[in-house]
N, C-alpha and C positions, 0 to 999 in steps of 0.2 A: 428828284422827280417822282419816285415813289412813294416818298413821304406825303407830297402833294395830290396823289391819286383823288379824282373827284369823278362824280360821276355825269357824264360828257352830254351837255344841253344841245350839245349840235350834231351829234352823231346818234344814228338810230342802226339797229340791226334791223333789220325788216321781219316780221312776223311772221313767220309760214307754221309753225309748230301748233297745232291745237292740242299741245297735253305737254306735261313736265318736260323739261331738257336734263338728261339725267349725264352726258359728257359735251366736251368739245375739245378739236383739236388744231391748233394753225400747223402750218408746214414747214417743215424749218429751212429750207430752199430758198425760198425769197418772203415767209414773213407775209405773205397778201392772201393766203385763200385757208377760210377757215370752214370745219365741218360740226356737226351735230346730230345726236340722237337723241329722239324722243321715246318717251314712255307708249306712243300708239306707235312704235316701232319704223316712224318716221328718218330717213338721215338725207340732212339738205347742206349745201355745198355756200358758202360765202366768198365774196369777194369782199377783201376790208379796205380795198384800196379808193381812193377818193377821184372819181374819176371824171367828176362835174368841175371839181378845182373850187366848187362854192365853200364858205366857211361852214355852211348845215347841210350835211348830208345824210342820206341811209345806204348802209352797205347791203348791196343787193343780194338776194339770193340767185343763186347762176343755174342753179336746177335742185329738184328734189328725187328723192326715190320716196315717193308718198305711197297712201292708202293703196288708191288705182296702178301701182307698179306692178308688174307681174311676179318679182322676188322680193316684194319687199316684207320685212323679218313682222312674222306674226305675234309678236310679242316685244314688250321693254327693250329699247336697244342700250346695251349698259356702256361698251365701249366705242369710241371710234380714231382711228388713228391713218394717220397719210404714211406709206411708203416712205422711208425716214430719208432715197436718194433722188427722187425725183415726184413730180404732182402725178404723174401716171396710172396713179394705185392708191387705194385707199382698202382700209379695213372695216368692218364693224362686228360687233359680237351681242347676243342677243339672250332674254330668258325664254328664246324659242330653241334653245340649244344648239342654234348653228353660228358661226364663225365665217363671213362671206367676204373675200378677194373678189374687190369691186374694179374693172377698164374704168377709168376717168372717164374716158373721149366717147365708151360707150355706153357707160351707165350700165354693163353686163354685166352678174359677176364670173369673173372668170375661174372662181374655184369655192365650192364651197365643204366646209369639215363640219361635221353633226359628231354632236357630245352625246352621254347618257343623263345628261342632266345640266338644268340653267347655268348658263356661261355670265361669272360674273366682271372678270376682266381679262382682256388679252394685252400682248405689248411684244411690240417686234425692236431688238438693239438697233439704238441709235447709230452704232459704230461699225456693226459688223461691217467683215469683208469677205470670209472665208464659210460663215453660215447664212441662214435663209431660216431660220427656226423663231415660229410666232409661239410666245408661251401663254399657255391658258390657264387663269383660274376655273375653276368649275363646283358646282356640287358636291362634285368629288373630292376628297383628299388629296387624292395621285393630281398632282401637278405634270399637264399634256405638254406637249412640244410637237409641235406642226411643221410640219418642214413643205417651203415652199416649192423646191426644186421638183420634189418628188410626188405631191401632195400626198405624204401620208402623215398619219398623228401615232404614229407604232411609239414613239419615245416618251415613255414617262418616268414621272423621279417622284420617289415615291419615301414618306418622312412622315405628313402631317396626318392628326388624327381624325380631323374636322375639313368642312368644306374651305376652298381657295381663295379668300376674297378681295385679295391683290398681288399681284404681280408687275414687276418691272426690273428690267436688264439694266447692269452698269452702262454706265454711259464710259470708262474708263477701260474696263477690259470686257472683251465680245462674248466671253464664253461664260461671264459670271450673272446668277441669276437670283434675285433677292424676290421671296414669297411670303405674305403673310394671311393664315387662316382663322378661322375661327375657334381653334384652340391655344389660340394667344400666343402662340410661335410665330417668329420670323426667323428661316432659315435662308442661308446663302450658300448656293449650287454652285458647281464647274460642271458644264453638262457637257463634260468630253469625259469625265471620269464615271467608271461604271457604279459605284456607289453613289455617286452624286455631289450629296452635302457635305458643304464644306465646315457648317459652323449653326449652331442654334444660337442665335442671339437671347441673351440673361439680362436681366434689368439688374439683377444685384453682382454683374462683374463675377459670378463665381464662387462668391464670399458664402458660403452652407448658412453659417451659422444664423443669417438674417430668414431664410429660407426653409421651409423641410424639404427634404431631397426631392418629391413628385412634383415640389411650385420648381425646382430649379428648371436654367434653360426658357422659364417664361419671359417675354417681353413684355405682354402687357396681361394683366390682369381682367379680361376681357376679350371679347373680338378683334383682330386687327383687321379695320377694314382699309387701310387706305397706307403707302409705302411713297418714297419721293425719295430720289437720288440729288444731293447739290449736282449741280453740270459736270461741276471736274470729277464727281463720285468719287472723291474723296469722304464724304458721309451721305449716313441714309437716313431719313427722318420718317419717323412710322409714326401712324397716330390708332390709337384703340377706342371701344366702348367704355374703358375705363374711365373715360375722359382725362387720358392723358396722351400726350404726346411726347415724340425720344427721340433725340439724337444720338447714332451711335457711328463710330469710326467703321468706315466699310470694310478696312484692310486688317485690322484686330478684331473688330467684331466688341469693342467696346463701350459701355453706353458712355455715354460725355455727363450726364448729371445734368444737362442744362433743364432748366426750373421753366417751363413757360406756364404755370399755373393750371387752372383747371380749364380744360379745351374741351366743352363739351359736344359732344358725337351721340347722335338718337339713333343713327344711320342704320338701317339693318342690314346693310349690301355696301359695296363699296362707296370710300368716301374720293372724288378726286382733289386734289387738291394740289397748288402749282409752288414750285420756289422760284424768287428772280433769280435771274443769271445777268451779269455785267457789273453789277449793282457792287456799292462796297459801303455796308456790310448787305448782306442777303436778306431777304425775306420769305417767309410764307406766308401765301395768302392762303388761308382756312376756312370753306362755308362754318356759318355758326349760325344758326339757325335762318332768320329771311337776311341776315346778313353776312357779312366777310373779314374774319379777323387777322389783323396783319400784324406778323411778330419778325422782329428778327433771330434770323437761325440761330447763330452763335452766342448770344446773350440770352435770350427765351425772352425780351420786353413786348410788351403788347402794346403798339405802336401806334396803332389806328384801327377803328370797324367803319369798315364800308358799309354804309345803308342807302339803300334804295328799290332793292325787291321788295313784292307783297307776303312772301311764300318763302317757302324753305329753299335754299340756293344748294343744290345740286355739286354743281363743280365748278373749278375757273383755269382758264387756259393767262399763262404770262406773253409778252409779243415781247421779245427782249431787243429791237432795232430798234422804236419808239416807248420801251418801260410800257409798257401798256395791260391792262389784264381784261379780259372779259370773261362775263360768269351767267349761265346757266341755271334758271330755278323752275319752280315746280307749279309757278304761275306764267308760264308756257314763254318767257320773255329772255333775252340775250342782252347783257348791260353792257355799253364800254363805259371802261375806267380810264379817263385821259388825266395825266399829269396838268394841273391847273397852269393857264401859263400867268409868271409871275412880271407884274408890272414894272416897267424900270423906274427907280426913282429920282426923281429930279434932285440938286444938289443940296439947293435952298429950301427942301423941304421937308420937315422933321418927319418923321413915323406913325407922330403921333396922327395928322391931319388929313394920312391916309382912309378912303373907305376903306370899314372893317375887315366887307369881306376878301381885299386881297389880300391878307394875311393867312398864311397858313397857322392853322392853330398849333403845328410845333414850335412857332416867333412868336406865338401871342405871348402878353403878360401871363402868369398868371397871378399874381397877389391880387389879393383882397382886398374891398374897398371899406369895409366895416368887422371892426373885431369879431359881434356876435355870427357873420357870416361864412369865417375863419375854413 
């Protein structure tokens, strides 16, 4: 079904955004309400669910915190994320340097934290049970911990040299927390230990002699702006300025070598970017520039590019009930990516006498019809 991703003639997002969509996030609850922020500091709420029952629908927007809202974030809103145990709560974080705990039902927010400078991502554990601790990239170096019980941000873990430009929690254990800055570290925390970090992730494994001793410890050779856990967080996939991208084992902190070629990244702030989950083998989907490159994780193949924005694609959120991905770009528009559905073939009837375009082009031919066109 992923392999087939196409971009869906009969679903529409509805347009509320009048400027870039720079995240989005579905709820992992029940899979139907999705959110977004825009670059005019816009975040508007989605229903994805089809509620006309017609085969062409638009997924309605259910409300905004727009322009005319009386908190709504004066600047870029970089992140937005739902409450990981129920629809009740949602996040966003902004480069108006606040971080706001939004009521669902009221559209209030119920708590808001001010940084000393542009919040470029925040991310609350999918898992926890025992914390309440949202972590902030920032400006700053010091990587924040917000804790929601208490509403203080007194917790910080402090390692990188350069500002924070992605952040996210295992999905596997609660207390473990993988950051990546703009001084081309990716470090991973236990934020119950007073030191913190647990491991500087190395592209060279450790190995000196490839290295001089001040490149060791680096990930990437550039910015990290963008980190991604597989579900099980069994690995973490980080992508740099370097235009490269890395898998490394979460639990050794080792890169895996996998090769996905050159991934290039303009991004100057974070990159979002999603991997399936359910799927076998896995994917990431990748903005690449007004498109979307899809690789699989554990081989690095470059699989398919999604095209259909006019602009630079932002981020993409995966819907892993229906394989489904939607993506965010900076021609203010929301794409759904529906798996094609594949026609059943009758018995009597060769392959060949099919229209072309049901054919995914991973079963087309592909030989050549004349040598000079080889």
């Amino acid at each position: 079904r992923v392999l087939s991703l196409e971009l869906n003639k009969d679903r529409d997002v509805e347009r509320i955004h009048g400027s870039g969509i720079n995240t989005l996030d579905i709820e992992p609850v029940e899979g139907r309400y999705m959110l977004s922020g825009g670059s005019d500091g816009v975040v508007v709420l989605y229903d994805l669910e089809n509620l006309s029952r017609k085969p062409s629908y638009t997924c309605k927007a259910l409300f905004s915190v727009g322009r005319s809202h009386p908190d709504v974030h004066k600047f870029s809103v970089e992140t937005v994320q739902w409450y990981p145990h129920d629809t009740g709560m949602f996040t966003s974080s902004s480069f108006d340097k606040t971080l706001k705990i939004w009521d669902t039902n009221t559209l209030q927010p119920a708590d808001v934290f001010h940084f000393e400078g542009t919040v470029y991502s925040h991310h609350m554990s999918p898992v926890a049970t025992k914390h309440c601790l949202i972590a902030v990239g920032t400006k700053s170096p010091k990587v924040q911990l917000c804790d929601l019980k208490s509403g203080s941000s007194s917790h910080i873990l402090q390692g990188h040299r350069q500002e924070v430009l992605a952040v996210s929690w295992s999905p596997r254990h609660e207390y473990i927390l993988a950051t990546g800055s703009a001084d081309g570290r990716v470090k991973l925390w236990d934020v119950r230990r007073a030191s913190g970090c647990l491991s500087t992730l190395d592209q060279h494994n450790g190995e000196k002699s490839k290295a001089s001793s001040e490149a060791a410890n680096i990930a990437h050779n550039g910015r990290v702006n963008g980190l991604c856990y597989t579900h099980d967080g069994l690995h973490l996939l980080t992508i740099g300025t370097d235009d490269r991208m890395r898998l490394w084992n979460s639990s050794t902190g080792e890169n895996t070598l996998v090769n996905y070629g050159k991934v290039c990244n303009e991004s100057r702030k974070g990159l979002k970017f999603a991997i399936s989950y359910g799927c076998n083998p896995e994917f990431a989907f990748v903005p690449h520039g007004s498109s979307i490159a899809v690789y699989t994780v554990f081989t690095g193949e470059l699989m398919t590019v999604l095209r259909g924005h006019y602009s630079t694609v932002n981020c993409c959120v995966f819907q892993p009930h229906f394989q489904e991905l939607y993506s965010g770009s900076k021609d203010c528009n929301i794409l759904a990516w529906i798996p094609a559905p594949r026609e059943p073939v009758p018995d009597d009837t060769s392959e060949k006498s099919l229209p072309q375009q049901h054919l995914n082009p991973a079963y087309e031919d592909a030989w050549s019809s004349s040598d000079d066109e080889g």
